[in-house]
Legacy VTK file of the C-alpha trace (Angstrom):
# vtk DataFile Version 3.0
C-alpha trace
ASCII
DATASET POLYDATA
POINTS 260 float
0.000 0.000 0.000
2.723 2.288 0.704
4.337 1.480 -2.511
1.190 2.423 -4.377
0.765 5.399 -2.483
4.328 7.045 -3.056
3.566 6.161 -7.009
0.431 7.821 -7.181
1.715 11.116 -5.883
4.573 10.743 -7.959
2.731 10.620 -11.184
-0.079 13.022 -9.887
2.611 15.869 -8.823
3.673 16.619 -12.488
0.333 17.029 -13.657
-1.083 19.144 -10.993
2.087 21.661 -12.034
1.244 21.692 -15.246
-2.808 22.344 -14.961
-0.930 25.112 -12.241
0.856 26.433 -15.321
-1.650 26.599 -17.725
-3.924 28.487 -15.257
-1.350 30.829 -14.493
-0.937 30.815 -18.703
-4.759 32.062 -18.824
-5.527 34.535 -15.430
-4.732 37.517 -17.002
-4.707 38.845 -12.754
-1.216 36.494 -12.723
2.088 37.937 -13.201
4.294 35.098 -14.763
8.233 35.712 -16.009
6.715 34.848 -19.625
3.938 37.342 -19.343
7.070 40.119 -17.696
9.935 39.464 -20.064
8.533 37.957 -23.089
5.640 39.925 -24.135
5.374 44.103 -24.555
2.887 44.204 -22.263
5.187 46.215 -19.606
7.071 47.732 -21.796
8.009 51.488 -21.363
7.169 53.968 -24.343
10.138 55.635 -25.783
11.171 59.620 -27.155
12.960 60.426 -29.531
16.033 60.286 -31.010
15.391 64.360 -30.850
17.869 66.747 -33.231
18.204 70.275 -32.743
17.620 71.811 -35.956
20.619 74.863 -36.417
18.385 77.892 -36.016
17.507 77.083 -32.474
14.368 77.575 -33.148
12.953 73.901 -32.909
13.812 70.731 -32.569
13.144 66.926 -34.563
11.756 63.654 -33.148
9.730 60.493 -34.509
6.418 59.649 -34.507
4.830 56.695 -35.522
3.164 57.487 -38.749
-0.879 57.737 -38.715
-2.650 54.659 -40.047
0.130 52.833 -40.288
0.886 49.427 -38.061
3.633 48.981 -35.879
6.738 48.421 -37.641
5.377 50.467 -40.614
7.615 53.740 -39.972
7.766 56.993 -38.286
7.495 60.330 -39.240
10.313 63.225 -38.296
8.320 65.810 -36.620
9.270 69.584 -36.057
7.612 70.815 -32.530
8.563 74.974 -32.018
10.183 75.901 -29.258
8.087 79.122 -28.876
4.710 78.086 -29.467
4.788 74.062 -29.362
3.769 74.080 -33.304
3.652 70.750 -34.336
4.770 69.947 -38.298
5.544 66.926 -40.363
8.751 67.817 -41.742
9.766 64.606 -43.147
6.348 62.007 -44.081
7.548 57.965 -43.463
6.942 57.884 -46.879
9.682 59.728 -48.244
11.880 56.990 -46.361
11.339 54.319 -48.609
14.603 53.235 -50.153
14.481 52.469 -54.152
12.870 48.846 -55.073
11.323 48.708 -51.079
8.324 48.713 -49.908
8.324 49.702 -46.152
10.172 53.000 -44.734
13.401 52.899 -43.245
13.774 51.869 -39.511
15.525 55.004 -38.232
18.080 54.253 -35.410
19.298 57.876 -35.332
19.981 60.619 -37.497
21.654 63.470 -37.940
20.615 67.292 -39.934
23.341 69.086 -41.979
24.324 72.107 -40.499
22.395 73.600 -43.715
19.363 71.996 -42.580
19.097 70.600 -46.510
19.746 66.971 -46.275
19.539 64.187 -43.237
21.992 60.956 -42.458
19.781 58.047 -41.374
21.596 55.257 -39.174
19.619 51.776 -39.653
19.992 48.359 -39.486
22.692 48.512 -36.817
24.413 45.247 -35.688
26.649 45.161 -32.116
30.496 45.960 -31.724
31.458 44.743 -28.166
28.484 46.355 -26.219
26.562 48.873 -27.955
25.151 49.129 -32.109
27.943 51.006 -33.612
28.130 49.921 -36.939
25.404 49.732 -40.167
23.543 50.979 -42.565
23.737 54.894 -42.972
21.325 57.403 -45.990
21.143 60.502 -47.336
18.132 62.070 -47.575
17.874 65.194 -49.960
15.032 67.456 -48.566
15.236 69.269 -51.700
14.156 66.501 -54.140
13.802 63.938 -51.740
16.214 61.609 -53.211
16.957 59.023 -50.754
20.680 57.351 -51.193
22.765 54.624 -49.524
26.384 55.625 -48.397
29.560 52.998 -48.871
29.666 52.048 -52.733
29.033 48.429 -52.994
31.010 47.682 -49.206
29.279 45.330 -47.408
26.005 45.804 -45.670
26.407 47.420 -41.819
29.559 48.168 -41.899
29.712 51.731 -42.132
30.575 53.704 -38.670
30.224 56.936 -36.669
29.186 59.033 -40.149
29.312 63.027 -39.936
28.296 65.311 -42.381
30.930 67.929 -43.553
30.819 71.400 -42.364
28.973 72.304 -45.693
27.047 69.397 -45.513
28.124 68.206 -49.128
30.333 65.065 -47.395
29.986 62.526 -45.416
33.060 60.460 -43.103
32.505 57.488 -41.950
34.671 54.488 -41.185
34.955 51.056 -42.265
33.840 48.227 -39.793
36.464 45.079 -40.606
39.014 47.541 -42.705
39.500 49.975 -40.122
39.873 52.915 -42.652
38.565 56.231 -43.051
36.037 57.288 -45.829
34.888 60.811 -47.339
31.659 60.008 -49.577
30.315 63.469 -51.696
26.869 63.067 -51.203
25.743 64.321 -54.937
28.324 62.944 -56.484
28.857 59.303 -54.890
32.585 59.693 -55.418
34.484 58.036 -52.659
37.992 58.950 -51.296
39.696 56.573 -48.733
41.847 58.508 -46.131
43.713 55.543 -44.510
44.981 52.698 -46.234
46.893 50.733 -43.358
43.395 49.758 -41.071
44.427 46.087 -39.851
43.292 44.122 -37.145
45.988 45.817 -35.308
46.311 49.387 -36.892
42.801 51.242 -36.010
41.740 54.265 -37.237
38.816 56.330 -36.334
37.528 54.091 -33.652
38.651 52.269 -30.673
39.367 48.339 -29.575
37.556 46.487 -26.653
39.976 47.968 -23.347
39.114 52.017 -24.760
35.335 51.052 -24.594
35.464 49.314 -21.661
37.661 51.524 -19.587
36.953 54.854 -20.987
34.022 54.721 -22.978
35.408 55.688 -26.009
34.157 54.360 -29.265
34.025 57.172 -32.101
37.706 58.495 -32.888
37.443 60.939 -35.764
36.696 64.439 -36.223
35.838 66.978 -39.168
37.880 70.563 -38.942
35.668 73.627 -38.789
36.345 74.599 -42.423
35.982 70.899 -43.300
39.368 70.579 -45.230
41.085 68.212 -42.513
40.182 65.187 -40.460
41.821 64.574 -36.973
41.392 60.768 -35.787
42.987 57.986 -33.619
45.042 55.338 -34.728
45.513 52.463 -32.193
48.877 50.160 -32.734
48.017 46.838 -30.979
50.505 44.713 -32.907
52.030 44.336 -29.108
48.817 42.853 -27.719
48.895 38.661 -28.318
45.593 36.619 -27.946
44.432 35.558 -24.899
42.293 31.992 -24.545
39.242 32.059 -22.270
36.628 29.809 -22.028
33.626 29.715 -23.871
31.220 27.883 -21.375
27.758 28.618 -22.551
27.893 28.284 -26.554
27.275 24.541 -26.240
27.310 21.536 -24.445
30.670 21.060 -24.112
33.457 24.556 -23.043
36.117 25.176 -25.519
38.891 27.472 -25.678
38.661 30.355 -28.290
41.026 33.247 -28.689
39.701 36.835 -27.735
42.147 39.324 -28.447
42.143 42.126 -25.773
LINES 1 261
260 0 1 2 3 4 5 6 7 8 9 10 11 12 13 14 15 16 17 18 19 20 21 22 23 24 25 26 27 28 29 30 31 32 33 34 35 36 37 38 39 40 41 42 43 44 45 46 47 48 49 50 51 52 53 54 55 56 57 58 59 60 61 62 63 64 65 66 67 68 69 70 71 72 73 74 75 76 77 78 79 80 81 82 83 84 85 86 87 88 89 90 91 92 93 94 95 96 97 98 99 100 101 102 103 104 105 106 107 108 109 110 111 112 113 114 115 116 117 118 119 120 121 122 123 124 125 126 127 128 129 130 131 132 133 134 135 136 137 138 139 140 141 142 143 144 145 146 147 148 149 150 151 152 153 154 155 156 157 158 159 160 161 162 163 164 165 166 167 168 169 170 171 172 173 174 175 176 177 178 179 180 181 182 183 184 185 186 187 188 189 190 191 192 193 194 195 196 197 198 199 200 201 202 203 204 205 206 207 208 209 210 211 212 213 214 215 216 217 218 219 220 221 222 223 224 225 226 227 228 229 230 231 232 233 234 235 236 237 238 239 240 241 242 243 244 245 246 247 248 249 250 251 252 253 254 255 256 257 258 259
């Protein structure tokens, strides 16, 4: 009898948990780590990215467009300082890149100082901690011709982009290369600054210990009269591999070399 009795609460305990987890599954009164963390239920709202615009005079942000669903694009918005005016200054449709079908996902972006054109960072992929490399466009407010920056380079690679002084460049530099870039933006000629970017020669950015000591990711600057470029280079031919652990890929830990 005992026998029978231990096997009958053995085989009765798993399925009271899971009529306890379906229950929990359909109260809607329940919290539940699913319900917290895997839905967007609790999620906060979000502002912004917001932009200045050079007159001082009123600033940019994005709104989800009207009538369109989630995921379907947002407008840049002009609000006035003053009087709290609200304008569409740039419609989701005019971000819809040649032979798409859906606006651009904006990331961030950035005004010329002429006010005339806008740099659109998208489709960003990680570099140690934080999305610092992908996509970047020009938008032309004048004709509102929409083009992709970086030639024919592979897709989000393009860093830490700045318009020119006079707003008829753009610098950016090369994920994987390392090298600096100037891109005219009616032109599309491209002129690379720095030909040595390695592994171990780094210009216009920083490795893993700058991040993660200092904080410091973009290393380049334009010159006031945009004729010059000042930027970082990084030798780390004196820094050798290290092998850690990888303990949590698979099954089984292996060694892999991380270079720091």
């Amino acid at each position: 009898m005992v026998r029978r009795f231990l096997l009958l609460s053995l085989t009765l305990a798993p399925l009271g948990g899971h009529l306890a987890a379906q229950t929990a599954l359909s109260d809607s009164s329940l919290l539940t780590v699913d319900r917290i963390f895997g839905s967007a239920e609790f999620r906060s709202g979000s502002l912004g990215p917001f932009a200045w615009l050079s007159d001082g005079t009123g600033y940019t942000t994005l709104e989800r467009a009207a009538g369109r669903r989630s995921g379907g694009g947002r407008d840049i918005v002009r609000y006035d300082v003053e009087t709290g005016a609200r304008v569409i200054l740039v419609p989701s449709a005019r971000l819809i890149a040649p032979g798409d079908s859906t606006p651009l996902d904006i990331e961030d972006y950035t005004w010329s100082p002429d006010g005339r054109r806008l740099l659109i960072f998208t489709k960003s992929q990680q570099v140690w901690r934080t999305n610092t490399r992908g996509d970047y466009w020009v938008l032309d407010l004048s004709g509102w011709s929409l083009k992709k920056l970086g030639g024919n380079g592979p897709a989000s690679t393009l860093m830490f982009a700045k318009f020119s002084p006079d707003g008829g460049r753009v610098g950016w530099v090369r994920y994987g290369e390392y090298n600096l870039y100037v891109e005219d933006v009616a032109g599309g000629a491209i002129t690379q600054l720095t030909k040595d970017g390695s592994r171990t020669t780094i210009n216009g950015t920083f490795d893993w210990v700058y991040e993660e000591e200092l904080g410091l990711q973009d290393g380049w600057r334009w010159n006031p009269d945009g004729q010059s470029i000042a930027y970082w280079q990084l030798d780390a031919t004196g820094v050798r591999d290290f092998l850690l652990f990888d303990v949590t890929d698979s099954l089984y830990a292996f060694t892999t070399p991380v270079q720091y």
